[in-house]
C-alpha positions in Angstrom: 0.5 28.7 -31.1 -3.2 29.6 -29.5 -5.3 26.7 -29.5 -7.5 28.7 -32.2 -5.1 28.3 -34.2 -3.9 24.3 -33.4 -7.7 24.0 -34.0 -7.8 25.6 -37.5 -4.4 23.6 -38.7 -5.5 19.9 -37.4 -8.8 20.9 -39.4 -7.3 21.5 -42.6 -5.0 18.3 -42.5 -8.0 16.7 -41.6 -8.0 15.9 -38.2 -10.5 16.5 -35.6 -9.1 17.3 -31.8 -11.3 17.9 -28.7 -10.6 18.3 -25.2 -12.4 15.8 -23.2 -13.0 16.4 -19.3 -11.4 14.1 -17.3 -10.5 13.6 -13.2 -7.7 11.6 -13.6 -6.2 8.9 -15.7 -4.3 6.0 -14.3 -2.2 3.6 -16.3 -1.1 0.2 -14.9 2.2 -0.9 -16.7 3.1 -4.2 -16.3 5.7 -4.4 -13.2 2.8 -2.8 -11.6 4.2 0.9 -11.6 0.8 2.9 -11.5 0.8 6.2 -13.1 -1.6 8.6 -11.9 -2.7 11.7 -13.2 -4.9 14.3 -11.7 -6.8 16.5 -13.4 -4.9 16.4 -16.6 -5.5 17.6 -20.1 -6.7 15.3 -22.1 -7.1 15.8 -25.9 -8.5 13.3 -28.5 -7.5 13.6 -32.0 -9.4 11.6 -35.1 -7.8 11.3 -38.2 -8.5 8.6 -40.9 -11.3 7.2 -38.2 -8.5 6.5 -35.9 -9.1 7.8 -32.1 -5.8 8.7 -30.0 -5.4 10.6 -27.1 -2.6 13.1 -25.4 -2.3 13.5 -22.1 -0.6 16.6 -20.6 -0.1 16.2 -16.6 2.5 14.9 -14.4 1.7 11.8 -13.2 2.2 10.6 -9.7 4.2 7.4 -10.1 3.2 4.2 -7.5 5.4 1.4 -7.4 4.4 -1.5 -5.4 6.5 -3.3 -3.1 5.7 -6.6 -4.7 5.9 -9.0 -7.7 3.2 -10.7 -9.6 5.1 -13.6 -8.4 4.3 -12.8 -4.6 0.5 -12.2 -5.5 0.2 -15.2 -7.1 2.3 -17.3 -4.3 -0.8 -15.2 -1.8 -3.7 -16.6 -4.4 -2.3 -20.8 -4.2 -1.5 -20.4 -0.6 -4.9 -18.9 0.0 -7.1 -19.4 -2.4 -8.1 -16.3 -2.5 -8.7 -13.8 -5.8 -5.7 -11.7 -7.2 -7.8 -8.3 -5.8 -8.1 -9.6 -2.4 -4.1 -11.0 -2.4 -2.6 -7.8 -3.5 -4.8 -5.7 -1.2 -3.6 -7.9 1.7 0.1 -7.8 0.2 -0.1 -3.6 0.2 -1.3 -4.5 4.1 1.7 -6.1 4.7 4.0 -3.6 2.8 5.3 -6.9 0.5 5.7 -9.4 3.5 4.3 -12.5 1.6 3.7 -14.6 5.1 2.2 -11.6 6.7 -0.1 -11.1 3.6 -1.0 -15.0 4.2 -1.7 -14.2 8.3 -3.7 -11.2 7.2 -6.3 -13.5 4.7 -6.5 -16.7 7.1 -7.4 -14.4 9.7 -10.2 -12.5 8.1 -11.8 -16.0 6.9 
C-alpha cells in the first residue's frame, strides 16, 4: 500500500499519523541491553487523543558486561554517583575492583 493511501485509510478511521524526523532512538531495558537505532522511521499515530509511535530500523543491540548489582557495589564502595560508577565499570570491561582503582585514582 503507498503511503498516500495508508494516509487516506488512518484518516477515515480517524486517526492521524505523521512521520517525525528523528537521528536515532535509544531504548534502555531494564538488564541494561541498549537498543540503538540510527536514522530510523519514526511514525506517530493519534487516535482518541492518544499518541503512539512505530519505529521501523534495526537497532544495534548493547549489552553491558555488568549488573546493577556491580554498579551499585561501585557507588557504596566509592561513593560516587550511578553515572560516574558505570562509566568507570565500562572502563574496566565489568572488573568491579578495577572499576573501584579506576574512581580512587581519579579523586
Amino acid at each position: 500500500m503507498n503511503p498516500k493511501q495508508l494516509q487516506r485509510m488512518l484518516k477515515q478511521m480517524g486517526i492521524k499519523a505523521k512521520e517525525i524526523p528523528v537521528e536515532e532512538v535509544i531504548f534502555v531495558l531494564k538488564d541494561g541491553t541498549k537498543m540503538k537505532f540510527v536514522e530510523p522511521q519514526v511514525v506517530e499515530t493519534v487516535a482518541m487523543g492518544q499518541k503512539s509511535y512505530q519505529i521501523i530500523g534495526e537497532p544495534i543491540i548493547e549489552k553491558e558486561e555488568f549488573s546493577e548489582e556491580d554498579v551499585k557495589i561501585v557507588m557504596k564502595k566509592t561513593g560516587v554517583d550511578e553515572e560516574t560508577a558505570r562509566n568507570a565499570l565500562k572502563k574496566a570491561k565489568g572488573d568491579i575492583a578495577e572499576a573501584i582503582m579506576i574512581i580512587l585514582e581519579s579523586q
